[in-house]
C-alpha positions as CSV (number, residue, x, y, z in Angstrom):
1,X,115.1,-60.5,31.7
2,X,117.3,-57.7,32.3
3,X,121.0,-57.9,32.1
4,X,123.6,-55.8,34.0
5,X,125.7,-53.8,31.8
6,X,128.2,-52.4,34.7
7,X,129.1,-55.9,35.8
8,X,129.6,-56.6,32.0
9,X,131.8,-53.9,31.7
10,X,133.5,-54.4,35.5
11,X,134.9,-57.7,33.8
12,X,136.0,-56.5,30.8
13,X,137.9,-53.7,32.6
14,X,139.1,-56.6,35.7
15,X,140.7,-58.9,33.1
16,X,144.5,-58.8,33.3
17,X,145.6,-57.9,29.2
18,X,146.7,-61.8,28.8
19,X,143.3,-63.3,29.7
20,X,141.8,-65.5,27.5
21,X,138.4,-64.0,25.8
22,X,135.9,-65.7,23.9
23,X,133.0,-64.1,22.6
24,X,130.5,-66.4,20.7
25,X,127.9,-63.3,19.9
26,X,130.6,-61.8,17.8
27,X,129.5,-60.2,15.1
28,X,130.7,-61.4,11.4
29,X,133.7,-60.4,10.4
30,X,135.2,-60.0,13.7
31,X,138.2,-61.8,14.7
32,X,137.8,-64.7,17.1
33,X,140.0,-65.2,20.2
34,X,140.6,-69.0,21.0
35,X,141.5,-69.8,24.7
36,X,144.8,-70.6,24.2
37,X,144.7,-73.7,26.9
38,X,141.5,-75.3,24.6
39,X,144.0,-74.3,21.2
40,X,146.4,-76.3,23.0
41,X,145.4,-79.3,24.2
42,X,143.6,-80.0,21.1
43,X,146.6,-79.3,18.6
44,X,149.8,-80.1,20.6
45,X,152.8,-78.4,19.7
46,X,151.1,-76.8,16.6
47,X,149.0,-75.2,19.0
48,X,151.7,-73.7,20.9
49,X,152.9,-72.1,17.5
50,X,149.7,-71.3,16.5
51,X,149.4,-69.4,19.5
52,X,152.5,-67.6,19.7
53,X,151.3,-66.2,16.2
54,X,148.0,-64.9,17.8
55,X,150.3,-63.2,20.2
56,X,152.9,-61.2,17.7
57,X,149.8,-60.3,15.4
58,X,148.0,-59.3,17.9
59,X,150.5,-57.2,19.7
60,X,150.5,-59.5,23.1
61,X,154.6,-59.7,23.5
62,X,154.2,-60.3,27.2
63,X,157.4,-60.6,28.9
64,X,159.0,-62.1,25.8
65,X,161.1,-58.7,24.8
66,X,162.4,-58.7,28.5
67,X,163.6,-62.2,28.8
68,X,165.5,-62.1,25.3
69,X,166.9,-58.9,26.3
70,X,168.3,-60.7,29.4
71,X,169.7,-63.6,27.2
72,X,171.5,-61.0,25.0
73,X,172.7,-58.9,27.8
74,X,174.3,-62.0,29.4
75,X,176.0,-63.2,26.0
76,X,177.2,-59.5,25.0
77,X,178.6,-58.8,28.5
78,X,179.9,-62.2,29.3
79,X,181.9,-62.6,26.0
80,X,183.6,-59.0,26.6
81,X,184.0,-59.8,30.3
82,X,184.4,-63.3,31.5
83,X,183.4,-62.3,35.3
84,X,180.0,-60.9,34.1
85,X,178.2,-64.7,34.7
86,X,180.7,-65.4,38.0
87,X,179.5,-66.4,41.1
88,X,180.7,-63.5,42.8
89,X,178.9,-60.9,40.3
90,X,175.5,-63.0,39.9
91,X,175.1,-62.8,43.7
92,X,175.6,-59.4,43.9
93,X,173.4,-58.9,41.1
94,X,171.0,-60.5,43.0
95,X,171.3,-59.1,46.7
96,X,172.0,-55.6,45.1
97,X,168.7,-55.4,42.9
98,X,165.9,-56.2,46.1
99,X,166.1,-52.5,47.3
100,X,165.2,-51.0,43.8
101,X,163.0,-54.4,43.1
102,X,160.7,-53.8,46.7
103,X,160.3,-49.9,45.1
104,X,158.9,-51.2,41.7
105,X,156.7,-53.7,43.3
106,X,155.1,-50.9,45.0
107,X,155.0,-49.0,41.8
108,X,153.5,-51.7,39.7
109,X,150.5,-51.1,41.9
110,X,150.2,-47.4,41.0
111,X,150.6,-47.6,37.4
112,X,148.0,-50.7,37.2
113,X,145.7,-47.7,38.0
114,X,147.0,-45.7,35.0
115,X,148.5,-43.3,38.1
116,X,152.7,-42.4,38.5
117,X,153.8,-42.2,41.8
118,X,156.8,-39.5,42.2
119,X,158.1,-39.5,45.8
120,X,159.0,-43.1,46.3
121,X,162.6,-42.0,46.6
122,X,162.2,-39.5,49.0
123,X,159.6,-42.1,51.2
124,X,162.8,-44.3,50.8
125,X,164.8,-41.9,52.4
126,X,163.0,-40.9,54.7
127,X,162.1,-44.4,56.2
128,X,166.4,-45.4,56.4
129,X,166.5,-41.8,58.3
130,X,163.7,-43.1,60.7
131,X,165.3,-46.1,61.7
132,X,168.7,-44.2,61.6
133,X,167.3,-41.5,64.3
134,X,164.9,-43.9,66.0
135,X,167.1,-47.1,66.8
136,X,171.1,-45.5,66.8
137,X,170.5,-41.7,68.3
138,X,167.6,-42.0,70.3
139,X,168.1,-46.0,71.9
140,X,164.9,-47.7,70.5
141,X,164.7,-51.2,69.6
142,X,165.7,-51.9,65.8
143,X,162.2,-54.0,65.7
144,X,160.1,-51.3,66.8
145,X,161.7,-48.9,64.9
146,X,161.9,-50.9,61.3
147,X,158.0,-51.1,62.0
148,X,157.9,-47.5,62.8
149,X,159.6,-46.9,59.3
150,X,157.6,-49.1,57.1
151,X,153.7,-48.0,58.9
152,X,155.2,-44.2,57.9
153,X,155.6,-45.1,54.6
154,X,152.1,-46.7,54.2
155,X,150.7,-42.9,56.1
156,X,153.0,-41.0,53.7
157,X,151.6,-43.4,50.6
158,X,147.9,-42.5,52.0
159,X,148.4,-38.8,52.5
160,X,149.2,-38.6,49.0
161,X,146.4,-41.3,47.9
162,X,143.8,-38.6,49.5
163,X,145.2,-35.3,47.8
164,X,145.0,-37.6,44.9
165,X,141.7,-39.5,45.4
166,X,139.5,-37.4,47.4
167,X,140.4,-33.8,46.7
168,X,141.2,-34.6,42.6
169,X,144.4,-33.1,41.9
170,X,146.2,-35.2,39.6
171,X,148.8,-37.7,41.0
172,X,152.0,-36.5,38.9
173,X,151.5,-33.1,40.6
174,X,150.2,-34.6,44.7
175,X,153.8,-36.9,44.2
176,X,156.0,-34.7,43.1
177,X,155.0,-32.1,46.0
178,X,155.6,-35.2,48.3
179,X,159.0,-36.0,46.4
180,X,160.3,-32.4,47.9
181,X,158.5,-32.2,51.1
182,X,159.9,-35.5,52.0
183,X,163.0,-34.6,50.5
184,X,163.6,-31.8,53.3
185,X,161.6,-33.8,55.7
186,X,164.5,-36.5,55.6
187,X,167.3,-34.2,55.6
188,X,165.5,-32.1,58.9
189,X,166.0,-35.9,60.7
190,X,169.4,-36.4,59.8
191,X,170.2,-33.1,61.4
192,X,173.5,-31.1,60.7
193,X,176.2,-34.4,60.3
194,X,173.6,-35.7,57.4
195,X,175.1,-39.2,58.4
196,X,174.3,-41.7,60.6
197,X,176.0,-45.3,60.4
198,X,174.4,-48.7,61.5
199,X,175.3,-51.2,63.2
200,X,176.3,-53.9,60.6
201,X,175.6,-56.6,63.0
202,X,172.0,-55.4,63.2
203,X,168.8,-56.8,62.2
204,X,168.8,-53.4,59.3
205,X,172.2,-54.0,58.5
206,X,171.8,-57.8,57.8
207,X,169.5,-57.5,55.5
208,X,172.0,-57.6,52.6
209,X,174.9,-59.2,54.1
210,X,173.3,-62.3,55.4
211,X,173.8,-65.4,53.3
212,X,172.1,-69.3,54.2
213,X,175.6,-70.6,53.7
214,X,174.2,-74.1,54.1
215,X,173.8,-75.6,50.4
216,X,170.9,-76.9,51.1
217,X,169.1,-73.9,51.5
218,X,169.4,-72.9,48.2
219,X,169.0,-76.3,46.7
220,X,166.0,-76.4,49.2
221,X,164.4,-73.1,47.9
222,X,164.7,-73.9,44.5
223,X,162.9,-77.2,45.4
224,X,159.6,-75.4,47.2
225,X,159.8,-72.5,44.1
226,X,159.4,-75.4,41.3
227,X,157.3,-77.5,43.8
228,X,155.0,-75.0,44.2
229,X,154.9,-74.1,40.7
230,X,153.8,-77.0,39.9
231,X,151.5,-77.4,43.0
232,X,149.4,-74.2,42.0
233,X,149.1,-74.8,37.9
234,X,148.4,-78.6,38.8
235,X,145.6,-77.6,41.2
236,X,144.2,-74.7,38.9
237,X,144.2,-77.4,36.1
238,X,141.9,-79.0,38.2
239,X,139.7,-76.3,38.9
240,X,139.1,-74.7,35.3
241,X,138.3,-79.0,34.5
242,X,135.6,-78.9,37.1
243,X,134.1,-75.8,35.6
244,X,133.9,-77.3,32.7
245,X,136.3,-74.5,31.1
246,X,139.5,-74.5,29.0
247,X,142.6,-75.7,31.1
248,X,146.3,-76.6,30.5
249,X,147.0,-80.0,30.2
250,X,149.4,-81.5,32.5
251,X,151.9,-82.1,29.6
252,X,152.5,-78.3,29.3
253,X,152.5,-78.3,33.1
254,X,155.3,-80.2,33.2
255,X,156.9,-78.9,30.8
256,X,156.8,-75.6,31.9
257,X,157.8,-76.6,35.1
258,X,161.1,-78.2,33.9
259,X,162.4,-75.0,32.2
260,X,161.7,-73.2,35.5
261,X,163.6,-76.4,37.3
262,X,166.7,-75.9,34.9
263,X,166.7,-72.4,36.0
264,X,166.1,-72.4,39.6
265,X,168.7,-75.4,40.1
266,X,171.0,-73.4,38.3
267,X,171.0,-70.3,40.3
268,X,171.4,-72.6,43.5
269,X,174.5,-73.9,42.1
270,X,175.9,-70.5,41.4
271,X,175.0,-68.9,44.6
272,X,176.2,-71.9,46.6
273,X,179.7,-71.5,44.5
274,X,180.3,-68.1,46.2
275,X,178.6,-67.5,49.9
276,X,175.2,-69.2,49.2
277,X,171.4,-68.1,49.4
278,X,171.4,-64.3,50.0
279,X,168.7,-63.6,52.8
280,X,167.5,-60.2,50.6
281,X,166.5,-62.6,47.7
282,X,164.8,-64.7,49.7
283,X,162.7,-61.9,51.0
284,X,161.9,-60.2,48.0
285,X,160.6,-63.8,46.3
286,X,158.2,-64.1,49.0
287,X,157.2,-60.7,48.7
288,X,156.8,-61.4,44.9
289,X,154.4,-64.2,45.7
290,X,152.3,-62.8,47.8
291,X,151.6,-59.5,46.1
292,X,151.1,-61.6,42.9
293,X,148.5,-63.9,44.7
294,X,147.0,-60.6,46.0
295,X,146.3,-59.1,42.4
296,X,145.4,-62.0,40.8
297,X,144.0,-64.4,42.9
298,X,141.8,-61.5,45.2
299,X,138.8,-59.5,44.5
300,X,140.9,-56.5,46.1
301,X,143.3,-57.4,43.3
302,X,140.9,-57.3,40.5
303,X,139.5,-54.0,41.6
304,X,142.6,-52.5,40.8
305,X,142.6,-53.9,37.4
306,X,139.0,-52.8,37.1
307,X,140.0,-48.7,37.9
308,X,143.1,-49.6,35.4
309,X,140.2,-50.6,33.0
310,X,137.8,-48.1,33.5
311,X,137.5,-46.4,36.3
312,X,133.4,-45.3,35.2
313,X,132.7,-49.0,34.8
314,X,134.5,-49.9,38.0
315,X,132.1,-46.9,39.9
316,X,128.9,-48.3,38.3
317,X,129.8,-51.8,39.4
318,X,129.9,-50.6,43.0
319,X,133.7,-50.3,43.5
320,X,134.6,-47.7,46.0
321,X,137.2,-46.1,43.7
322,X,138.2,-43.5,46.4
323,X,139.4,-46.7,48.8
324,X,141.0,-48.5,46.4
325,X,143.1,-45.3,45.2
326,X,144.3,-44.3,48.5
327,X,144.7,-48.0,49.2
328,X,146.8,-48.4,46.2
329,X,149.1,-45.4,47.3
330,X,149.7,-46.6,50.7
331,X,150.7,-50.0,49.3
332,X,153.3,-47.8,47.1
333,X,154.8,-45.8,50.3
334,X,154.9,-49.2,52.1
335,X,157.2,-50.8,49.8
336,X,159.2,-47.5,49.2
337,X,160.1,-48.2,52.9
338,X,160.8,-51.5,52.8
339,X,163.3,-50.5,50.0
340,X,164.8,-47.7,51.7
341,X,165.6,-49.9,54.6
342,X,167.6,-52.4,52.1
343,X,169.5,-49.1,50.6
344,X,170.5,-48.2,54.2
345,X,171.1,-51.7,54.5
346,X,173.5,-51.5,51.4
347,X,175.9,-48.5,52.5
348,X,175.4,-49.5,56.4
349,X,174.3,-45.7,56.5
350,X,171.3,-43.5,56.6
351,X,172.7,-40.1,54.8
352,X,171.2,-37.2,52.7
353,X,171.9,-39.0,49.6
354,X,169.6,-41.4,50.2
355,X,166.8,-41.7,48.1
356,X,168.4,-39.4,45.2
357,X,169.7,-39.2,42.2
358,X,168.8,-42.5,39.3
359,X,166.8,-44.1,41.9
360,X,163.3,-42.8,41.5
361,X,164.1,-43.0,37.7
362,X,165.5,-47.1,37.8
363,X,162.3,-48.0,40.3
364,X,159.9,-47.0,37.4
365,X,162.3,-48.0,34.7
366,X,162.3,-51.6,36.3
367,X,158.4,-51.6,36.6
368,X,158.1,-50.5,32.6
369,X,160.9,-52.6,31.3
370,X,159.6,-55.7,33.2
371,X,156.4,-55.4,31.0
372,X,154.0,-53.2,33.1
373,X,151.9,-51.0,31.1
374,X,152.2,-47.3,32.1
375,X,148.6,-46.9,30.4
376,X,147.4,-48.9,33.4
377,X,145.7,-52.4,33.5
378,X,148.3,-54.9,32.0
379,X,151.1,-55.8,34.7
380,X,152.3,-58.5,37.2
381,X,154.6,-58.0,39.9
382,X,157.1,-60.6,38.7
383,X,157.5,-57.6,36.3
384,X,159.6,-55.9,38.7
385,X,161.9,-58.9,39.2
386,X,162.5,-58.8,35.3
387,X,163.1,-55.3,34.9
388,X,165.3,-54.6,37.7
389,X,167.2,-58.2,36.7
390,X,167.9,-55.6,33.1
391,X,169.0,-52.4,34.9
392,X,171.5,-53.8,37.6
393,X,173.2,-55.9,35.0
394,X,173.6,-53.3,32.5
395,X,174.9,-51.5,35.5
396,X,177.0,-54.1,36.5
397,X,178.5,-55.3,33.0
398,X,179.3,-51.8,32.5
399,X,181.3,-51.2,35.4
400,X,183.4,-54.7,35.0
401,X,184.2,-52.6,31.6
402,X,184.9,-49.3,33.6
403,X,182.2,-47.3,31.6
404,X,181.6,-44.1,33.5
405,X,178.4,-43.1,34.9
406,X,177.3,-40.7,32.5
407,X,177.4,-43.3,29.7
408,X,175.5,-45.8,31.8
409,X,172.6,-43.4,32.4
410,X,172.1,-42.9,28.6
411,X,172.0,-46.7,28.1
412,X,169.7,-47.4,30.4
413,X,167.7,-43.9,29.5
414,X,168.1,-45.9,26.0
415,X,166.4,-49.2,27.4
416,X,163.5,-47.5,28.5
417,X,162.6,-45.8,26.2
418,X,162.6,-48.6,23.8
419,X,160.1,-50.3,26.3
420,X,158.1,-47.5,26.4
421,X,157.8,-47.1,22.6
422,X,156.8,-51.0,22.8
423,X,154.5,-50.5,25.0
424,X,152.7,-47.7,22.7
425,X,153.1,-49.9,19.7
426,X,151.5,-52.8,21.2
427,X,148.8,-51.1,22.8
428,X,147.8,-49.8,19.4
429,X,148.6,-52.8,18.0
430,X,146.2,-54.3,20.3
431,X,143.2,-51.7,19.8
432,X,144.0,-52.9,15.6
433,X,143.1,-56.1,16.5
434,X,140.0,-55.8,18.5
435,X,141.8,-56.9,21.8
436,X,142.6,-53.2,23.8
């Protein structure tokens, strides 16, 4: 009997970096890899540390660095600045982080292929100029011409997928030809004023000033987040038991599912203390979900990990690598455009500064300092959540201190490039230990 090395390979290169791996034909010597879920339910909470040993020595921080950075963020700024944990400044935290969080989640896509994607700001601009031109100068509805925005910003994301994908020049270079053209392309639209203001009151200009006000609709959200939570891990349990494979039991479940309670709850309370649920947050959760359940719950998400992989092995296996590349772009420029209509949303204005200066650097700053890999294959989307969660509080404990600009950009210049040099380390910590 024959066996097929290129589907072999295909799920070695598929598996998102925290999968569990077995491999019983080891040879001796070599290190073995429990499945953390078996190492668990068979030692209890001895398990859990034996596990989070496995994970240091072996290099696989996950998203650990990122969350105690956010814990000592919050202690250092609060205890200089009592305002820095308000609910005034965490719901501005929150609405102001979704524009540069809807650009990373589109960027997360792009570097799970190993790929950087340069013109994101620019296709950000660009889209608050359409809906600028389209829906204030020239009379269109705001409807047609938001969908007008975000379907150019999927063409623009393809245009540069092709140069990339089908003619072979190399990403960094397609990108940052788009980054200019679409630079002057947005400032053409705007014509010689280079402003044009929105209407507040409109559908654009709501997205960041709406709030549920109602308490319940925070309360209510939290309640479906750790509901469903619970919901999806409970019914996966069930799944990996019917396999007859290695699943949590519902003891960690729960558990797990009460720390994310406490937090949720928490950040209800707070946003109902100031103007309640902000309607941008609630967008950018579900976008979160769903772009998380399409990476790792889809065989259109595991391709990408695949090409992240390898993208030989992913071509052997019969993955049409030129699809999925140009896909992966146009999924990039999509979000790009979403974000750019939450910027103009922010300043009520589409102008020629949109799109410019630290933005192009915080969207892929968020993406790395959530915990995506820029090597390519090891990433979530929640990543973007964390990292952008990092950048706009810096930004924001800075400024209750009055820190100028200038000092700002070399912290957070700082910030990443301690993630990066993580990244690096635990990559080759990784290869070390057999697990890269």
């Amino acid at each position: 009997m024959t066996t097929d090395n290129s589907a072999t390979s295909l799920d070695k290169a598929a598996a998102p970096a925290d999968a569990p791996v077995g491999n019983q034909d080891a040879p001796q010597g070599a290190a073995t890899v429990v499945d953390p879920r078996l190492l668990i339910r068979q030692q209890g909470f001895t398990g859990y540390l034996t596990e989070f040993k496995r994970k240091i020595s072996g290099g696989d921080l996950g998203s650990i660095p990122v969350i105690v950075g956010l814990a000592v963020i919050a202690i250092v700024f609060q205890s200089m600045n009592s305002e820095f944990l308000s609910a005034k400044n965490i719901s501005d935290i929150a609405t102001t982080m979704v524009a540069t969080g809807m650009m990373a989640v589109g960027i997360i896509f792009v570097l799970l292929l190993g790929e950087i994607d340069l013109s994101v700001g620019s296709v950000s601009g660009v889209s608050g100029a359409l809906v600028a031109v389209l829906s204030v100068t020239q009379g269109m509805n705001e409807w047609l011409a938001i969908l007008v925005a975000i379907v150019s910003g999927a063409v623009m994301g393809a245009i540069h997928g092709f140069f990339f994908a089908r003619i072979g020049a190399p990403a960094f270079a397609v990108t940052l030809a788009g980054l200019l053209f679409w630079l002057g392309f947005m400032l053409q639209l705007l014509g010689d004023s280079g402003t044009i203001n929105l209407d507040g009151d409109g559908v654009v200009g709501q997205l960041t000033t709406y709030y549920f006000t109602d308490v319940a609709a925070a309360y209510g959200l939290a309640a479906v987040a750790v509901a469903g939570y619970f919901l999806a891990a409970f019914l996966d349990t069930r799944r990996r038991e019917a396999a007859g494979i290695p699943a949590r039991p519902i003891v960690d479940i729960t558990v797990r599912t009460a720390v994310l309670a406490v937090f949720a709850f928490a950040a209800a309370y707070m946003f109902n203390q100031y103007r309640g649920l902000p309607l941008a947050l609630v967008l950018f959760l579900i976008v979160l979900v769903g772009t998380d359940f399409l990476l790792r719950r889809t065989a259109y998400g595991r391709k990408i990990f695949a090409l992240g992989g390898s993208v030989e092995a992913s071509r052997r296996a019969g993955i049409n690598v030129t699809a999925i590349r140009i896909s992966v772009f146009s999924i990039a420029g999509t979000f790009a455009a979403i974000g750019g209509l939450f910027w103009a949303s922010k300043i009520a204005a589409a102008n020629q500064g949109s799109g410019t200066g630290d933005l192009l650097m915080n969207v892929i700053a968020a993406a790395v300092i959530g915990g995506t890999s820029l090597f390519g294959g090891r990433g979530r989307t929640w990543n973007a959540l964390l990292g952008v969660m990092v950048i706009v509080s810096i930004q924001y404990g800075l400024s209750l201190e009055g820190i100028a600009t200038p000092i700002q950009y070399m912290i957070t210049g700082g910030v990443l490039l301690a993630t990066v040099v993580i990244d690096s380390v635990t990559r080759k910590t990784q290869k070390t230990a057999g697990r890269a």
